[in-house]
C-alpha atoms as one frame of an Amber mdcrd trajectory, in Angstrom:
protein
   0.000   0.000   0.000   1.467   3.002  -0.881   2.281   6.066   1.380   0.499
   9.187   1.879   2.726  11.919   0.669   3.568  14.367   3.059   6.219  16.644
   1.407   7.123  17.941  -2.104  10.637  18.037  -2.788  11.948  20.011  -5.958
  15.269  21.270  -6.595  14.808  23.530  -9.732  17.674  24.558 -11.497  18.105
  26.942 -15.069  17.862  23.787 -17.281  15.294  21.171 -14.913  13.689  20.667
 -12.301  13.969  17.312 -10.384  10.969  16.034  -7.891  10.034  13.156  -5.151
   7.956  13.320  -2.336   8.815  11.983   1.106   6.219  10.222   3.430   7.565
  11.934   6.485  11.265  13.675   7.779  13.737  11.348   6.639  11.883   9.067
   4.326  13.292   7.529   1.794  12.283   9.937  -1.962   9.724   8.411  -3.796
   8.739   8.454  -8.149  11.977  10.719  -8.870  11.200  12.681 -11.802  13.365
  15.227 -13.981  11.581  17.553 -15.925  13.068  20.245 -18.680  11.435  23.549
 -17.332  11.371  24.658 -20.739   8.659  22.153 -21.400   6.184  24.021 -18.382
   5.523  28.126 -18.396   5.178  28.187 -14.826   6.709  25.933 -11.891   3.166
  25.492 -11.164   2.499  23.608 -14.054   5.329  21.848 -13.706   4.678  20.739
 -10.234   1.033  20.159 -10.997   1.959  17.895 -13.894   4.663  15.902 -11.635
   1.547  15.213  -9.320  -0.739  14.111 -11.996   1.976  12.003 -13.528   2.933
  10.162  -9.677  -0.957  10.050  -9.378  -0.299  10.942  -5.909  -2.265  13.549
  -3.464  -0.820  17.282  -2.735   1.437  16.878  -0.247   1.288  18.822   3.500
   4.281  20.719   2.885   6.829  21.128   0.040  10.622  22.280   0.074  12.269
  23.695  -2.762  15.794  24.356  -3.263  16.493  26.882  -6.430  19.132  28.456
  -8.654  18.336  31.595  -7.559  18.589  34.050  -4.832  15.860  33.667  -1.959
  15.305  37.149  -0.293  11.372  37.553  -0.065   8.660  36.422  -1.135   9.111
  36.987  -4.863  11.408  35.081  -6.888  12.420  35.981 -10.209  15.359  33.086
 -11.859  18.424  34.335 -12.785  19.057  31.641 -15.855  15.614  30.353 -16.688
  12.018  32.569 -17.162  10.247  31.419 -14.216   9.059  33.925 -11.707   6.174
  33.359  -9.080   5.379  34.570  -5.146   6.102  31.823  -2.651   2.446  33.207
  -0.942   0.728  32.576  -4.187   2.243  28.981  -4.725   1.384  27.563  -1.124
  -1.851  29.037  -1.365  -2.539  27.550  -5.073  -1.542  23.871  -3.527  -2.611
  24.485  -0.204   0.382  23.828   1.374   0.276  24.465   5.073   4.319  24.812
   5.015   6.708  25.922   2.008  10.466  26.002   2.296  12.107  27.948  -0.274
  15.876  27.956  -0.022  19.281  28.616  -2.764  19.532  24.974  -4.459  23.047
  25.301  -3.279  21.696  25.692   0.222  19.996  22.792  -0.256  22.492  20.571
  -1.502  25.107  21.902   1.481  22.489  21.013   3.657  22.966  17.116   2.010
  26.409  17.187   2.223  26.753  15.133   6.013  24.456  12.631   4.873  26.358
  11.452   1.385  27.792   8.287   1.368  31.423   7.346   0.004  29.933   5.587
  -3.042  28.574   8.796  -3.792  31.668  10.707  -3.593  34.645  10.354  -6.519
  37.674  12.366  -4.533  39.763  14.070  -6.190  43.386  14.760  -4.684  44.102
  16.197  -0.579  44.084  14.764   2.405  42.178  13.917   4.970  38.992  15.778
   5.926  38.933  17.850   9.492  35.941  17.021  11.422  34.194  20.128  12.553
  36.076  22.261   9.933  34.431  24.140   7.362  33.188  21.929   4.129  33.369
  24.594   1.125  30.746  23.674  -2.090  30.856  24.527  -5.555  29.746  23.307
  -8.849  28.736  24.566 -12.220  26.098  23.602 -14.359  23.305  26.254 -16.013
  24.955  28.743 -13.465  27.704  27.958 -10.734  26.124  27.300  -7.230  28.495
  28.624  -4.581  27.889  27.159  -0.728  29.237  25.813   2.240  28.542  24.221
   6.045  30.221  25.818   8.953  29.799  24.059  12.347  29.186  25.788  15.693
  30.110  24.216  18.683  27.368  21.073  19.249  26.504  20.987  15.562  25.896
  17.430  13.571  24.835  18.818  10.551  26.568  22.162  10.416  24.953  25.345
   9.668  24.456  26.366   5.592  25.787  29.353   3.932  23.438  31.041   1.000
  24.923  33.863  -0.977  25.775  34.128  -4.756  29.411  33.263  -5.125  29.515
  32.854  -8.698  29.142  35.750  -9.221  32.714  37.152  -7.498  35.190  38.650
 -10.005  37.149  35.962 -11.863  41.053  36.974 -12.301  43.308  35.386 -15.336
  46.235  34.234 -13.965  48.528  34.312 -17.172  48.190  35.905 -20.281  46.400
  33.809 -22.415  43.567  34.106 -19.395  44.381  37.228 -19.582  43.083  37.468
 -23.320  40.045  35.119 -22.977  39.068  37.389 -20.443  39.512  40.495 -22.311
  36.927  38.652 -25.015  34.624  37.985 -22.178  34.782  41.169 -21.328  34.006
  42.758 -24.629  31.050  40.910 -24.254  29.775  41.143 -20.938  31.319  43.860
 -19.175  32.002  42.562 -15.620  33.388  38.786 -16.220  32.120  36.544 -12.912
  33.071  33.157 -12.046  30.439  32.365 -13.740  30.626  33.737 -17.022  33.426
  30.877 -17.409  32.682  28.629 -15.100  28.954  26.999 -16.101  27.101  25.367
 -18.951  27.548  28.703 -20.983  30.744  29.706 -19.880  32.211  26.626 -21.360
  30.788  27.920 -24.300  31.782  31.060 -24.486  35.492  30.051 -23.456  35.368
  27.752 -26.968  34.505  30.972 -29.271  37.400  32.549 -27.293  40.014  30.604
 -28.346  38.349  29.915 -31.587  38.888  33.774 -32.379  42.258  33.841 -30.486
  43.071  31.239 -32.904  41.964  32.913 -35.605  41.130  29.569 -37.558  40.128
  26.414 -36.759  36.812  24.552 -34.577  33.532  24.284 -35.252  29.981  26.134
 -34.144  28.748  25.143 -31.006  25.689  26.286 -28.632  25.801  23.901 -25.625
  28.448  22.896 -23.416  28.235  19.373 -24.144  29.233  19.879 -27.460  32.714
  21.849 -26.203  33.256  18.207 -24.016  31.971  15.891 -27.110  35.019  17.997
 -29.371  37.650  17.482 -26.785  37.048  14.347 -25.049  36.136  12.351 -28.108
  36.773  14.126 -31.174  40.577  15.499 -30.318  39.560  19.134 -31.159  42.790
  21.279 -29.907  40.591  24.082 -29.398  38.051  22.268 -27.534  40.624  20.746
 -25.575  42.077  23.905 -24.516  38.760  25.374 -23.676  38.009  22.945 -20.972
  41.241  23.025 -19.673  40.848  26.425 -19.238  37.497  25.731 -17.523  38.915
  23.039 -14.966  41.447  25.684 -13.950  39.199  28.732 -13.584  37.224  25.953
 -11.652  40.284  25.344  -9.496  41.232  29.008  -8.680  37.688  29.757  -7.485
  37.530  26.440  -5.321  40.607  27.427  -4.165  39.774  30.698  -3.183  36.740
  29.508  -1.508  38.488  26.958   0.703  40.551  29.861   2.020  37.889  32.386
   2.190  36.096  29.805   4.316  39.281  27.640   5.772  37.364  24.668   4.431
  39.888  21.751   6.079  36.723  19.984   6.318  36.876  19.714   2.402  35.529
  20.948  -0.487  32.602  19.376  -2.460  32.031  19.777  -6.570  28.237  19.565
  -7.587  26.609  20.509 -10.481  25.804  18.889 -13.595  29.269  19.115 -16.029
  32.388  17.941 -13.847  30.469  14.474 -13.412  30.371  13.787 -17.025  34.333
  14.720 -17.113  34.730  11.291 -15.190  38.350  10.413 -14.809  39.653  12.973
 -17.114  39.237  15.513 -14.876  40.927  14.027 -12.056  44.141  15.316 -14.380
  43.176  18.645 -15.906  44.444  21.492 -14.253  41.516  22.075 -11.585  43.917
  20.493  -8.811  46.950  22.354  -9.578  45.020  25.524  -9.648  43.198  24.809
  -6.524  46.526  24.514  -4.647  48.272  27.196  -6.363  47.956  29.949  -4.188
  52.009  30.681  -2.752  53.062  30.480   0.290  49.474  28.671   1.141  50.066
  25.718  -1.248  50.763  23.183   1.165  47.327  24.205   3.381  45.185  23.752
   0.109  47.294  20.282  -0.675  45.747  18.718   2.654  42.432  20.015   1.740
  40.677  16.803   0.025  37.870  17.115  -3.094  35.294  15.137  -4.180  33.052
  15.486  -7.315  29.340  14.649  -6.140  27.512  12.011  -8.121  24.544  14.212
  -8.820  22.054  10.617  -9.818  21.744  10.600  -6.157  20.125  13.344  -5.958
  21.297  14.889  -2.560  19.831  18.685  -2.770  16.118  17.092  -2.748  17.629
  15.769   0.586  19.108  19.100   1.095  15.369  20.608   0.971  14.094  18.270
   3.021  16.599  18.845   5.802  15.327  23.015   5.341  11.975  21.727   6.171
  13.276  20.166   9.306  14.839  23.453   9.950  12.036  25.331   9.622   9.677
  23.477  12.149   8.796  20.015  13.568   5.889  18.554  11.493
């Protein structure tokens, strides 16, 4: 006999949004969905249609974790169309409790409760118990987080703020020109205009025109990988590497920002589908390369989160805890 649901879970990032529902704290998720949000105008269409698809009853109360920043009521996506009140979507359900929260929040939130097979690590030492964890990890965007751990905390207490969006330095000349490009472009380059879905992108058609010849038209960061991974584009190649070791400078100067000797965690949706190759671009080099503080980031351990498991719908649930007792 199947469970009464009694919490929505969503974490909705810029490209989808991935549900369960939970029959109580700490439950295991049930009928996992991911759903392109391009395919639904509103996120209450797409959470109505995940209900009528599970064939299961509104939940009591519903968590979300999102790519976005949380400061009131209204919530307008930085990388996607979607905008809506919190007030007006608990009221539309009838949810006696919502929970909205960063997706990054969220998924630091997860971070105590992940398992080693879960976890690919990648270079350091050993983690420091009750030291700061730092989390990164681009995908549509880059999510920037991170648990810090007062005296008689388990679970550690979540930082939200926007990260990604920090000034990103070159640290030779040939970042120095990319940059420049980026620049043109954008104006202010962030972390993120490099390091995320369309970052990768954009740092392709930067060496493509650095270059001046060579490489072929892409629009989506899988494409960049597909060229360098499997196809032996040099330009490609040299675009991800690039990538990996903005990735690396920014972890880097998160783990000192925060003094993250309890580790520091990669999510998102690209680094996974690296697999082993990345374990030997440049992101570890970078991350360590920071003087006479090279040997502190060297203890510091990674690990690339497996994202099939799913851990910020976890995350979400643990804000609900937060938030009250049911």
């Amino acid at each position: 006999m199947q469970q009464h649901p009694q919490r929505l879970l969503a974490d909705i990032g810029g490209t989808n949004i991935r549900l369960a529902w939970q029959a109580g704290p700490g439950g295991e998720l049930n009928d996992t969905r991911v759903l392109p949000c391009a395919q639904f105008p509103t996120v209450d269409a797409a959470l109505a249609a995940y209900l009528q698809e599970v064939g299961v009853p509104t939940p009591r109360d519903a968590a979300f974790g999102i790519a976005n920043p949380v400061t009131g009521d209204a919530i307008r996506m930085t990388n996607h169309s979607w905008s809506f009140s919190q007030r007006a979507v608990r009221e539309a359900f009838g949810f006696e409790r919502l929970v909205v929260v960063n997706d990054f929040t969220a998924l630091a939130l997860a971070l105590p409760v992940l398992t080693p097979d879960q976890l690919r690590p990648v270079g350091g030492g050993v983690a420091v118990p009750g030291s700061a964890i730092a989390l990164l990890g681009p995908g549509t965007g880059l999510g920037v987080s991170g648990l810090v751990f007062p005296p008689g905390s388990r679970h550690g207490v979540p930082l939200s703020g926007e990260g990604g969006h920090v000034t990103l330095p070159a640290q030779n000349q040939r970042e120095f020109d990319v940059l420049a490009l980026l620049q043109e472009r954008y104006g202010h380059v962030s972390a993120e205009r490099a390091v995320s879905g369309a970052g990768l992108v954009d740092l392709y058609h930067a060496v493509r025109t650095l270059a001046r010849h060579g490489g072929e038209e892409v629009s989506a960061a899988a494409e960049v990988t597909e060229l360098a991974l499997h196809a032996g584009d040099p330009l490609a190649l040299e675009a991800l590497e690039l990538f990996c070791g903005f990735l690396g400078s920014v972890a880097g100067n998160l783990a000192l920002t925060l003094g993250a000797r309890g580790g520091v965690y990669l999510g998102g949706g690209i680094v996974p589908r690296l697999g082993t190759w990345f374990d030997s671009s440049p992101f570890r080099t970078r991350f360590e390369a920071k003087g006479r503080f090279q040997a502190y980031l060297a203890s510091i351990p990674c690990w690339v989160i497996d994202p099939s498991a799913t851990p910020a719908l976890h995350g979400a649930s643990r804000a609900l805890d937060l938030a009250g007792t049911d």
